[in-house]
Kinemage of the C-alpha trace (Angstrom):
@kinemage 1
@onewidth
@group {chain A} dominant
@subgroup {mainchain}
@vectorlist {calphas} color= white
{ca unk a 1} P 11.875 14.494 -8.385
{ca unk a 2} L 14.837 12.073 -8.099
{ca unk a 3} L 15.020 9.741 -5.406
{ca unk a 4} L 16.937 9.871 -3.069
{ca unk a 5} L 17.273 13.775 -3.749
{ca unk a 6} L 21.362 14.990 -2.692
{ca unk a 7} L 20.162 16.827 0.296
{ca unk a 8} L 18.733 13.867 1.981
{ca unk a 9} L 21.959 11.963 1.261
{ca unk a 10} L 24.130 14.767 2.440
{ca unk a 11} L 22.446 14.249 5.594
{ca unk a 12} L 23.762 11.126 5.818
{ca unk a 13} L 27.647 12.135 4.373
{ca unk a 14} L 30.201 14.996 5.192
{ca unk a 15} L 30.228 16.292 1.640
{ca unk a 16} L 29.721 16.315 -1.865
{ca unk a 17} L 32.874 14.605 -2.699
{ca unk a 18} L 32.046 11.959 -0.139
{ca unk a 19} L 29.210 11.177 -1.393
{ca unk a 20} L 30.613 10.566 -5.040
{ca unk a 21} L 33.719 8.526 -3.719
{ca unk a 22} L 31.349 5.875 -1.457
{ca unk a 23} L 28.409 5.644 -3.912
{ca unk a 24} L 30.584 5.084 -6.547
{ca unk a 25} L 32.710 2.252 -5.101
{ca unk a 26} L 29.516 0.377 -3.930
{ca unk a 27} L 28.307 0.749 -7.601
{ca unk a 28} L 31.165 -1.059 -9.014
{ca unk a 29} L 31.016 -3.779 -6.114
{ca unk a 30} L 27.489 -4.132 -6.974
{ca unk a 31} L 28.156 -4.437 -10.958
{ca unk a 32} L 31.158 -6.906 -10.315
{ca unk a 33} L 29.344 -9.357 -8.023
{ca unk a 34} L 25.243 -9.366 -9.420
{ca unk a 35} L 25.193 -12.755 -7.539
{ca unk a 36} L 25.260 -11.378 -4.287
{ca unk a 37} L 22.954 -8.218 -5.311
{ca unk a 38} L 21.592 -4.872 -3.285
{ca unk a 39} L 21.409 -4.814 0.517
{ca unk a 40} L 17.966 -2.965 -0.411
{ca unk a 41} L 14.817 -4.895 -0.243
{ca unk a 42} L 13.600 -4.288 -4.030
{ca unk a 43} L 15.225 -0.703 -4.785
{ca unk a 44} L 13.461 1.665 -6.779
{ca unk a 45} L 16.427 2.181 -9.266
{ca unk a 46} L 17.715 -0.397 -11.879
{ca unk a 47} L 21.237 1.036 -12.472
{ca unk a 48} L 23.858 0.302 -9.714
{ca unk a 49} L 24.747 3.987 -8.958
{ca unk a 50} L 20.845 4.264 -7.902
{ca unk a 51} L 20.959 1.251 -5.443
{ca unk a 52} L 24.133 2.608 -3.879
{ca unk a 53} L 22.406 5.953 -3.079
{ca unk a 54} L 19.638 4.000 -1.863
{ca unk a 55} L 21.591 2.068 0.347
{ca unk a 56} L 23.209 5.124 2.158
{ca unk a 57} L 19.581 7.055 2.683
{ca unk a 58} L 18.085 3.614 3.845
{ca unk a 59} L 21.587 3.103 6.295
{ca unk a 60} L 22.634 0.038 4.802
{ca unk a 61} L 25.863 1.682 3.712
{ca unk a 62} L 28.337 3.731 5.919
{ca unk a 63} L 31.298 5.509 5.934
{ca unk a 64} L 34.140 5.807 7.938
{ca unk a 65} L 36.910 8.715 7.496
{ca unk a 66} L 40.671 7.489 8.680
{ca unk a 67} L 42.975 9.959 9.577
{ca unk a 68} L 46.120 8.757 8.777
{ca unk a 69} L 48.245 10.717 11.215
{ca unk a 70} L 46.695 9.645 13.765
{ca unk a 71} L 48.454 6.191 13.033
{ca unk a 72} L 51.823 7.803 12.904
{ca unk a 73} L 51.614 8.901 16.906
C-alpha cells in the first residue's frame, strides 16, 4: 500500500485535478530550493512528489481556490 493512499488526500483537496496541480508545484519548490527542505519531520518518501503528498495529509500544505470574478464586482 502507498502512502499517503489518494483517498486520504482527497479528503484533504476538492478533486483529483487539485490534487495534481498543488502537489506538483510544492515538488518543484522542494527540488529547486533542497537548502530549505520538507516541512515534514523525516518523510517517509525520498522523491519530492512523495514529501508534497505528505505534507498535505500531515496539513502542512493548503490550498486556497480564488475566484476571480469575485474581484471584478
Amino acid at each position: 500500500m502507498l502512502y499517503p493512499s489518494i483517498d486520504s488526500l482527497l479528503t484533504k483537496l476538492d478533486s483529483k485535478y487539485t490534487l495534481v496541480t498543488v502537489s506538483a508545484k510544492r515538488a518543484r519548490e522542494i527540488r529547486e530550493d533542497l537548502s530549505r527542505g520538507p516541512m515534514v519531520g523525516r518523510p517517509v518518501s525520498h522523491k519530492p512528489v512523495g514529501v508534497a503528498l505528505e505534507e498535505i495529509i500531515d496539513d502542512h500544505l493548503h490550498f486556497k481556490r480564488i475566484n476571480p470574478l469575485d474581484d471584478e464586482e
